[in-house]
C-alpha positions, 0 to 999 in steps of 0.5 A, spaced: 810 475 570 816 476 574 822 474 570 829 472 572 834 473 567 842 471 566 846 473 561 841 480 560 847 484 557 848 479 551 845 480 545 839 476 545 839 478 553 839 485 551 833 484 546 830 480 551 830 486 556 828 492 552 822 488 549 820 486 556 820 491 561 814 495 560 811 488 560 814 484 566 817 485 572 825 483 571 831 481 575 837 481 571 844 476 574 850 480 572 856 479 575 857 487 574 851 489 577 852 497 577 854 496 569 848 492 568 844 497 572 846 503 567 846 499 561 839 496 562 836 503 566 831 503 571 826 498 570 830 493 572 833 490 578 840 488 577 843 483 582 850 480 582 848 473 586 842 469 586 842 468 593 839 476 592 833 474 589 827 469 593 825 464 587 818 463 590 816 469 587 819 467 580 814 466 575 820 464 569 827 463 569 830 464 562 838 462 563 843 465 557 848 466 561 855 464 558 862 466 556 862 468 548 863 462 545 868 465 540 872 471 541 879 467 544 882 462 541 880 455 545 886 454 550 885 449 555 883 455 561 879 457 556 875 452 554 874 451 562 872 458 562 866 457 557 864 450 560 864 453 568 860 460 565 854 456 563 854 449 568 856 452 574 850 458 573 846 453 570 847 448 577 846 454 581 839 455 578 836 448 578 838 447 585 835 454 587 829 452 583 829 445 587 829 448 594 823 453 592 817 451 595 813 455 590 818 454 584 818 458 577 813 454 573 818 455 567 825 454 565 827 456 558 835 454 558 840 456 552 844 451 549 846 451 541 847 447 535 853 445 537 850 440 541 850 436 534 858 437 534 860 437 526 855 434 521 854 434 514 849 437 509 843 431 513 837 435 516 838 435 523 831 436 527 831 435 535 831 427 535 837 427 531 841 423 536 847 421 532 851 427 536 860 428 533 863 428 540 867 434 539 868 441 545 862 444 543 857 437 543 860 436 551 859 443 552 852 444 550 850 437 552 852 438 559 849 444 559 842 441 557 843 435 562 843 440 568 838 444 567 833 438 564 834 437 572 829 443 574 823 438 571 818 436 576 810 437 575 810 445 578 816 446 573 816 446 565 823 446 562 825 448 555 832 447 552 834 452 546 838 450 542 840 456 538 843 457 531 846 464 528 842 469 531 842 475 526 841 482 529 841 489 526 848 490 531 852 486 535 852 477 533 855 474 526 853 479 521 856 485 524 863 480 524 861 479 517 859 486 515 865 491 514 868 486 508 862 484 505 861 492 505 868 493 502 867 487 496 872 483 500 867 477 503 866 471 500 865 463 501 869 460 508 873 454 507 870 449 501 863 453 502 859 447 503 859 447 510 850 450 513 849 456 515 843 455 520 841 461 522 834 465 525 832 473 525 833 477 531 825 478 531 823 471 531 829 468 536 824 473 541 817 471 538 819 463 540 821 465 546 815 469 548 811 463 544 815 458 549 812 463 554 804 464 554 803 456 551 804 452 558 803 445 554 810 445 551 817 442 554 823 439 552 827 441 546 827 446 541 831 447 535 831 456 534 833 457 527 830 459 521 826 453 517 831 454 510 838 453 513 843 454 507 850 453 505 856 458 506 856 459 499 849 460 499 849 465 505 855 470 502 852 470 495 845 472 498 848 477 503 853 481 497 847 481 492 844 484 498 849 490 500 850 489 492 857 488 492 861 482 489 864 476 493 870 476 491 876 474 496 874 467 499 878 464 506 881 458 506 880 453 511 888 452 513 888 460 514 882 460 518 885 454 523 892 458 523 888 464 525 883 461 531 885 454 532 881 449 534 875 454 534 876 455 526 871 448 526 865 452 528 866 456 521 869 450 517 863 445 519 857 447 520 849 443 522 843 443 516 838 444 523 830 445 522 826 447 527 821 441 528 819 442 535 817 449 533 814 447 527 809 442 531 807 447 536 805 451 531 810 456 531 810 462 525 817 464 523 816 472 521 823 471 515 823 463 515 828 465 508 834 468 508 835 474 503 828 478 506 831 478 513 837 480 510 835 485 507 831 487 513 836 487 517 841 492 512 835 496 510 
């Protein structure tokens, strides 16, 4: 197949990269091309617009562009820098995809769980409707809307609504590592907030499975069928490293310290693959502490 892929330098972009260049024919957007190239080697062709690309030879497009979520406190310009980063992209694809006369018959297109905004401990699978209106519920429902707009009979769209994606290097566990491993981590806030979260090995085998079934659209929860509670995540992840958990975060420093992002960490979604799960889709680690401990092995 010939894939155009946005975001191939983020963490899932990257993965996605090395498990498919042997396999497919890629074409990567970057908005630094020539880093891009050097980081991804030679069996992929980098561009830095999408008017460099023909979309009539596209076969799939998988879009996961967007400016990291966390990292820089939530101001006013950066929160516009979040939005246009994965809308303005997104637009440009579906339009793209419209104009061709062969166009891609797949769209698999990013969102995130924050699509829910701020739940508490009820399962929340994809029909889950009753959305908490905060930043990243607008964020990740615009998002949605403008790449459900590429539907039509020649193009299946697919939304991935992506939890915490756990990865030998780079994502949340490399965050959390350096105190666990010290004997300095511990629960954040009240503890209770879910952590919904999904192998590294599992987040790229759904989206091959999206891939090769061309019967499945629409929505798609990609997290581990066992989400579990901060607590419950620190506890597993010190026993794994083997060392106590003993210096928890209170919830007023966290918000010193990050603001209005500190509610990502603080509040959380119980959210269950239903969608994947209905399809037929076998998670490798669907718990926590065997992912864990193959990950840190």
């Amino acid at each position: 197949m010939h894939i155009l892929l946005t975001g191939g330098t983020g963490l899932i972009g990257s993965a996605l990269v090395a498990q498919w260049q042997q396999q497919h024919k890629l074409t990567v957007l970057s908005r630094s091309a020539e880093k891009a190239q050097r980081r991804l080697g030679i069996n992929v062709k980098v561009i830095s617009t999408l008017t460099d690309v023909d979309f009539n030879t596209v076969d799939v497009v998988v879009n996961l562009a967007g400016e990291p979520i966390v990292g820089k406190r939530w101001t006013a310009a950066q929160k516009l820098v979040l939005c246009n980063s994965r809308w303005h992209c997104t637009e440009q694809i579906v339009l793209a995809i419209k104009a061709a006369s062969k166009p891609p018959k797949l769209l698999i297109s990013g969102s995130a769980i924050g699509v829910y905004g701020a739940q508490q401990s009820q399962c929340i699978s994809e029909d889950y409707s009753h959305y908490h209106n905060d930043f990243a519920h607008q964020l990740c429902q615009r998002w949605e809307t403008l790449a459900l707009e590429a539907e039509s009979p020649s193009t299946r769209v697919c939304i991935l609504r992506t939890g915490i994606v756990l990865a030998k290097a780079g994502g949340a566990l490399s965050k959390m590592l350096p105190a666990f491993k010290l004997g300095l981590g511990g629960r954040i806030g009240s503890g209770e907030q879910y952590m919904s979260w999904i192998h590294m090995r599992d987040m790229l085998r759904l989206i091959d499975f999206l891939l090769l079934h061309p019967t499945l659209q629409g929505t798609f929860n990609a997290t581990a069928p066992t989400p579990v509670t901060n607590s419950a995540f620190s506890q597993s992840l010190a026993e794994v490293l083997h060392r106590p958990t003993l210096l928890p975060m209170p919830a007023i420093i966290l918000k010193f310290a990050m603001g209005e992002m500190a509610d990502l960490l603080l509040t959380g979604q119980r959210v269950i693959p239903a969608n994947l799960s209905k399809a037929g889709f076998e998670f490798t680690f669907p718990t926590l502490t065997p992912a864990l401990q193959e990950l840190l092995k």
